[in-house]
C-alpha positions, 0 to 999 in steps of 0.5 A: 054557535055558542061558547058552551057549544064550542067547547063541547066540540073541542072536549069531542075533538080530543077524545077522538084524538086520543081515540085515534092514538089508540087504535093507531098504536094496537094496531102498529103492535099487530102488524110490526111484530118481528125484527126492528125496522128502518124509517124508510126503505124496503121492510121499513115503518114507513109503509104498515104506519102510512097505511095504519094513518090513512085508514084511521083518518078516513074513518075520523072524516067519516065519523065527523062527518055523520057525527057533525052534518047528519040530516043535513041533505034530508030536506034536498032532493034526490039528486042534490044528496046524491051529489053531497053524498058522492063528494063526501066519499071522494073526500074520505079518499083524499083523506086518507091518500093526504095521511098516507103520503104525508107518513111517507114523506115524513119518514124520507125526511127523518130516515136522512136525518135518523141513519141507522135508527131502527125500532121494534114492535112497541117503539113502531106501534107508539110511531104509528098511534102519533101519526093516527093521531095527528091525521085522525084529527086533521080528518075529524076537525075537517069533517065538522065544518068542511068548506070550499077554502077548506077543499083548496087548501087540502088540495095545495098541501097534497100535490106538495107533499106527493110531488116532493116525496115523489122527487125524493124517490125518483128513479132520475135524480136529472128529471128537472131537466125535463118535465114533471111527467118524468117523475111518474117512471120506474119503481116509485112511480107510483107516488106522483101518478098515484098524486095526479089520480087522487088530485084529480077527485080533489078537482072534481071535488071542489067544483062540485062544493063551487057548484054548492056554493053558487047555488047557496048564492044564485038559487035554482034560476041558475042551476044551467049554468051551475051545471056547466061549471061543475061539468067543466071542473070534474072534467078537469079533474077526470083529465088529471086523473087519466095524467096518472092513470097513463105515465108517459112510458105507458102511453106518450101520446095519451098522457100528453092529450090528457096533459094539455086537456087538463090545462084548457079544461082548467082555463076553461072552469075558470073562465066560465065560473068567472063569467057566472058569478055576480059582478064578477067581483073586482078581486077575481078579475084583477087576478085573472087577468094578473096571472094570465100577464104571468103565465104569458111572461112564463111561457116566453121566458120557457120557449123563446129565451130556454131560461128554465125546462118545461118543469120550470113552465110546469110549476109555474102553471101549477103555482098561478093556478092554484094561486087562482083558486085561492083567490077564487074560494076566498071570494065565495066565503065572502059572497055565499050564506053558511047555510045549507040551500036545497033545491026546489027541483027534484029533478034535473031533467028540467034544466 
């Protein structure tokens, strides 16, 4: 891409920007008509700004994305499109689930530190056009050129921002004490299992763009053992999701096999993505076999000495695991060719 082309592409970056400040501050306008409003709580601007911010960096991903890769799964085969079209749609999803907890959080945030701040409609909808435009251009710039890393990245931003709005909004200040399941009762239980759900389509997501990406660099003579990574790592994602889906008050025994299947599916993807790149490259195992000497320390230091609660061991896990990851996608933006690669398969009835 040339300079020309590039600066074409920011020029079009703010006119979205802007695009999406306008559409966030009318319809902020709309909808916070009446008495002014708190940041946060019942009644609040929290809740109609979230829902205007996540919408409209939905739509900006989507625009982006027909905007910046249209044709680009003209040449693939039927299933090979099915599988980019479905992971753009779970990734608009995500978009918007970012943007809305994000507002959420950010309105916890301020409202400690704002007491007694309250703001009318024309004051709300100019909060609502700021927040529009901050996730409509977050979603916009991803859309133009969304890679593995990329999907990483989005992934560790939001488990720490639902987690921490979840802590912020527990029913039990105590539930450190226990385990993160905790966070998922009472009332705003729906921030950390609506967490887990929509992180959940992020996992399945990623391995569908590992899968791309092992394809980009082992071609159609790999395609079975592709398959079975990207089957390991949507079923990972399908077990984080059914986490969220049953909160331990609902059903304590299939939240906790849905729990424990997460973690031996994840291991699991791991291994076997591990074993299906070339090499394995140097770096990947070091840190495999690295955070697996951690792991284990973490769990000693859990069971036998009583050092931490299981919500300790629990973000210990999370942290390595995802520390994983990163490695991993940084490893296959080295190895794999920026260029689109479809299959010469049109079918995978043949694998």
């Amino acid at each position: 891409m040339d300079t020309a082309e590039r600066l074409r592409g920011e020029t079009r970056t703010v006119w979205a920007t802007a695009l999406c400040f306008a559409l966030g501050t009318g319809a902020g306008f709309l909808l916070l008509q009446g008495p002014p409003r708190p940041l946060t709580g019942p009644g609040s601007l929290s809740a109609p700004v979230a829902a205007i911010a996540g919408l409209i960096a939905a739509v900006a991903f989507l625009v982006s994305t027909v905007q910046h890769r249209r044709g680009e799964t003209a040449p693939m085969p039927r299933w090979q499109a099915v599988v980019s079209d479905v992971s753009a749609a779970a990734l608009t999803i995500a978009f918007a689930a970012v943007s809305g907890l994000g507002v959420l959080l950010a309105g916890v945030v301020f409202g400690a530190g704002l007491q007694g701040f309250a703001s009318g409609a024309l004051g709300g909808a100019l909060i609502a056009g700021v927040a529009a435009a901050v996730a409509g251009r977050f979603a916009y710039t991803a859309g133009v050129d969304l890679r593995t890393r990329d999907l990483s990245a989005l992934l560790f931003g939001f488990l720490a921002i639902g987690t921490l709005f979840a802590m912020a909004t527990a029913a039990d200040p105590h539930w450190w004490q226990l385990n993160f399941s905790q966070l998922g009762l009472g009332g705003h239980g729906w921030a950390f299992n609506g967490t887990l759900v929509v992180a959940g389509l992020l996992f399945a997501t990623i391995g569908s763009y590992i899968g791309r990406d092992l394809h980009r660099l082992l071609g159609d003579g790999a395609l079975r053992r592709i398959a079975v990574v990207v089957v390991l790592w949507a079923a990972t994602g399908i077990a984080l999701a059914v986490v969220g889906f049953v909160p331990i008050e609902v059903n304590r025994p299939a939240h906790w096999i849905a729990a424990i299947g997460t973690l031996v599916l994840f291991a699991a993807a791991a291994l076997v993505t591990l074993l299906t790149l070339p090499g394995p490259p140097r770096a990947l195992v070091i840190a495999t076999i690295g955070l697996g000497i951690l792991l284990a320390g973490a769990i000693v230091l859990h069971i036998p000495v009583r050092l931490y609660s299981a919500a300790g061991l629990e973000a210990i896990a999370v942290g390595l695991g995802l520390v994983w990851m990163t490695t991993l996608v940084r490893v296959l933006a080295v190895l794999v060719p920026d260029i689109s690669r479809p299959s010469a398969r049109a079918t995978l009835s043949s694998l």
